[in-house]
C-alpha positions in Angstrom: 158.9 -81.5 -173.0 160.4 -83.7 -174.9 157.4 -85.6 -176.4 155.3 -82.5 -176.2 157.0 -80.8 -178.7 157.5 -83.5 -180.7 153.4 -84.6 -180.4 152.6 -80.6 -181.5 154.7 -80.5 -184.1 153.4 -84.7 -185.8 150.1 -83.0 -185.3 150.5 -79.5 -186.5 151.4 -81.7 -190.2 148.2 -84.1 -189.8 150.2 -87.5 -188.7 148.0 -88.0 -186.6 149.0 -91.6 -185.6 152.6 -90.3 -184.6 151.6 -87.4 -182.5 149.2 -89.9 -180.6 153.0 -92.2 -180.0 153.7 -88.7 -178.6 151.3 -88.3 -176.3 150.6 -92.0 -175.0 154.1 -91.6 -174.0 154.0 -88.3 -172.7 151.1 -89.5 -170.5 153.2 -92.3 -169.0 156.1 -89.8 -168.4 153.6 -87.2 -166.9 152.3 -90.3 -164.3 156.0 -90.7 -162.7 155.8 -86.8 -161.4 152.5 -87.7 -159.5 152.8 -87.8 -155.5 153.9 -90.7 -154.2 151.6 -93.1 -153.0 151.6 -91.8 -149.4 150.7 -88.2 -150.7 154.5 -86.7 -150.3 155.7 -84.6 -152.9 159.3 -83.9 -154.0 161.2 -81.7 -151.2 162.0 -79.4 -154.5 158.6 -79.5 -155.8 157.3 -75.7 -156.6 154.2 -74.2 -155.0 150.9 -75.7 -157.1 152.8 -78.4 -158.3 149.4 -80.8 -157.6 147.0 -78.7 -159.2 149.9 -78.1 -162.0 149.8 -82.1 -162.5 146.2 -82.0 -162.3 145.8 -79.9 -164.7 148.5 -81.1 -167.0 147.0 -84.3 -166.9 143.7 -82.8 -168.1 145.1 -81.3 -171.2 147.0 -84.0 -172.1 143.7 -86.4 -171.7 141.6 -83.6 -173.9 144.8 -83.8 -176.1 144.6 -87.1 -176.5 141.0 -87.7 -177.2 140.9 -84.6 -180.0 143.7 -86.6 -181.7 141.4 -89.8 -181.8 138.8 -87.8 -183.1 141.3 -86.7 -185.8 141.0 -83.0 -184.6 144.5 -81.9 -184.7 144.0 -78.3 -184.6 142.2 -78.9 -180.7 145.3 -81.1 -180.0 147.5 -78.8 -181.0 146.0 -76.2 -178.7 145.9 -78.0 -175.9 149.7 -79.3 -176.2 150.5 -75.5 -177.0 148.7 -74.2 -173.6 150.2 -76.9 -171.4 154.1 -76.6 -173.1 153.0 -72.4 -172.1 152.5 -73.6 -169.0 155.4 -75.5 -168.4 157.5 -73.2 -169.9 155.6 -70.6 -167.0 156.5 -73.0 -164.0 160.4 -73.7 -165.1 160.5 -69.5 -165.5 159.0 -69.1 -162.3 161.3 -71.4 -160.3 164.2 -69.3 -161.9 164.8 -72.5 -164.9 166.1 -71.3 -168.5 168.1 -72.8 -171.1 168.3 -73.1 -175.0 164.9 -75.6 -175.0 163.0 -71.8 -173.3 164.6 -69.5 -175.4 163.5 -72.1 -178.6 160.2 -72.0 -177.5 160.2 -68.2 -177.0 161.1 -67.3 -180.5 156.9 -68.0 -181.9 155.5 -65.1 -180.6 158.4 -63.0 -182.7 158.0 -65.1 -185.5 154.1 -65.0 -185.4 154.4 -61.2 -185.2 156.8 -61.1 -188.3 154.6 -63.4 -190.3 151.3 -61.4 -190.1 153.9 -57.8 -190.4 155.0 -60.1 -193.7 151.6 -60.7 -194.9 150.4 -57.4 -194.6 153.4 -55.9 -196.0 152.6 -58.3 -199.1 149.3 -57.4 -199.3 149.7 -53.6 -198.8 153.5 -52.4 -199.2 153.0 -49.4 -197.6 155.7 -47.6 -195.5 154.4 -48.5 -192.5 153.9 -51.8 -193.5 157.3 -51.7 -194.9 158.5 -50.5 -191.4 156.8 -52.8 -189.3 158.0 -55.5 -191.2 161.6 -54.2 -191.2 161.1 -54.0 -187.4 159.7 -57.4 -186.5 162.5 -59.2 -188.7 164.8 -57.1 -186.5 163.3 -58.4 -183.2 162.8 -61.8 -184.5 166.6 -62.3 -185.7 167.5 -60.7 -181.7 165.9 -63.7 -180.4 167.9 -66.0 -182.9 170.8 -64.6 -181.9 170.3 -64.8 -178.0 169.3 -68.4 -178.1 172.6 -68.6 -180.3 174.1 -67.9 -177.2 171.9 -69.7 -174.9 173.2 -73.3 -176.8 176.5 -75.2 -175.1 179.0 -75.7 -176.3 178.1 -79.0 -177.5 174.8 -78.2 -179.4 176.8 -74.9 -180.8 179.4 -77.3 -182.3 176.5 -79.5 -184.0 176.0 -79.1 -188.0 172.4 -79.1 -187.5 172.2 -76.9 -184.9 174.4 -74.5 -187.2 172.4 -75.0 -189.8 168.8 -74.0 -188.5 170.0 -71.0 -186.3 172.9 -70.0 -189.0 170.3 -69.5 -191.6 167.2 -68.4 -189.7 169.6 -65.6 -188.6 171.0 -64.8 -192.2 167.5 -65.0 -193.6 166.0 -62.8 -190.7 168.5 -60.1 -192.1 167.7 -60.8 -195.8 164.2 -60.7 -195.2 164.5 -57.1 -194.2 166.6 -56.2 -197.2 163.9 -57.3 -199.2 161.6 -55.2 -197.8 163.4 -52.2 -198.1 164.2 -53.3 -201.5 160.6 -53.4 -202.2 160.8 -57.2 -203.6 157.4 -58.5 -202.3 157.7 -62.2 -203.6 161.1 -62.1 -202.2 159.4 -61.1 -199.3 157.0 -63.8 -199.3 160.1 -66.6 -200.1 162.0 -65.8 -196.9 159.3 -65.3 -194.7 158.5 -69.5 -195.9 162.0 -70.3 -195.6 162.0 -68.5 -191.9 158.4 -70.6 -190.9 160.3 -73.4 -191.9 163.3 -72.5 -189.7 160.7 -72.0 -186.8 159.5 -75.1 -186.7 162.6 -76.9 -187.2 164.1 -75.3 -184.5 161.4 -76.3 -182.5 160.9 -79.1 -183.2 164.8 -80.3 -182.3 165.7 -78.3 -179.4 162.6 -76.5 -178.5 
């Protein structure tokens, strides 16, 4: 999961040459969860974990060939549906920590971005509420993953750092809003992208 979020993220900024590091490696890491050379699987394997391989493999090959190509949006896509699908398989065999709750905060900030932009665009009360509402949800998630991190990671300046002010700018965002301060909008919904990723990209 490791190099998978770290091969998104290289080629969500263009390098492409460091996402393909990413991948070659992820590719070699993906290999050592194949059946055994007799055909046996791991006693604790989940159902489909074959055609999950399979399948994982496939993405990461497609992955690997849009990056050679220099087609990072298509490798991003394909690195985003196969860390879905992961992230499906560790739900479904009852598996959560901070690395799932991470990777569960895009969808809310997605949704708060496009509430943003159409607030800017149109700052409307419903706009205005919508927008209001999504920061709201968005800074839950914060908080729960807060919770979800050890004691060790919670005790780490970095970690402090990104989830500290994602949560305080989630809140601020908000104010603005209700203050009807559009650019101010506009700033902290930047500054909250930017906490996004970076969360994601450390401990996603």
């Amino acid at each position: 999961m490791a190099n998978l979020r770290t091969a998104a993220s290289y080629a969500r900024t263009g390098n492409v040459a460091l996402a393909q590091i990413e991948t070659d490696e992820a590719i070699a890491r993906w290999k050592r969860l194949a059946p055994n050379a007799s055909g046996a699987l791991p006693a604790n394997a989940p159902a489909g974990w074959p055609g999950f391989l399979d399948r994982g493999h496939e993405r990461l090959t497609t992955a690997t060939g849009a990056l050679e190509r220099g087609d990072t949006v298509a490798a991003g896509r394909e690195l985003l549906a196969l860390r879905q699908a992961f992230h499906a398989l560790r739900r479904h065999a009852g598996l959560y920590d901070l690395g799932d709750c991470i990777f569960e905060i895009a969808p809310a900030m997605e949704t708060l971005r496009v509430a943003a932009i159409r607030y800017g665009e149109q700052p409307a009360l419903a706009n205005a509420e919508e927008t209001v509402s999504a920061a709201g949800a968005f800074r839950d998630r914060l908080v729960r993953c807060n919770e979800w991190a050890n004691s060790e990671i919670a005790a780490q300046g970095e970690f402090r750092r990104l989830i500290d002010g994602a949560i305080a700018s989630s809140s601020a965002i908000a104010h603005a809003v209700m203050a009807g301060d559009g650019p101010l909008v506009h700033r902290y919904l930047i500054e909250l992208q930017s906490f996004a990723q970076l969360l994601d990209f450390r401990y996603g």
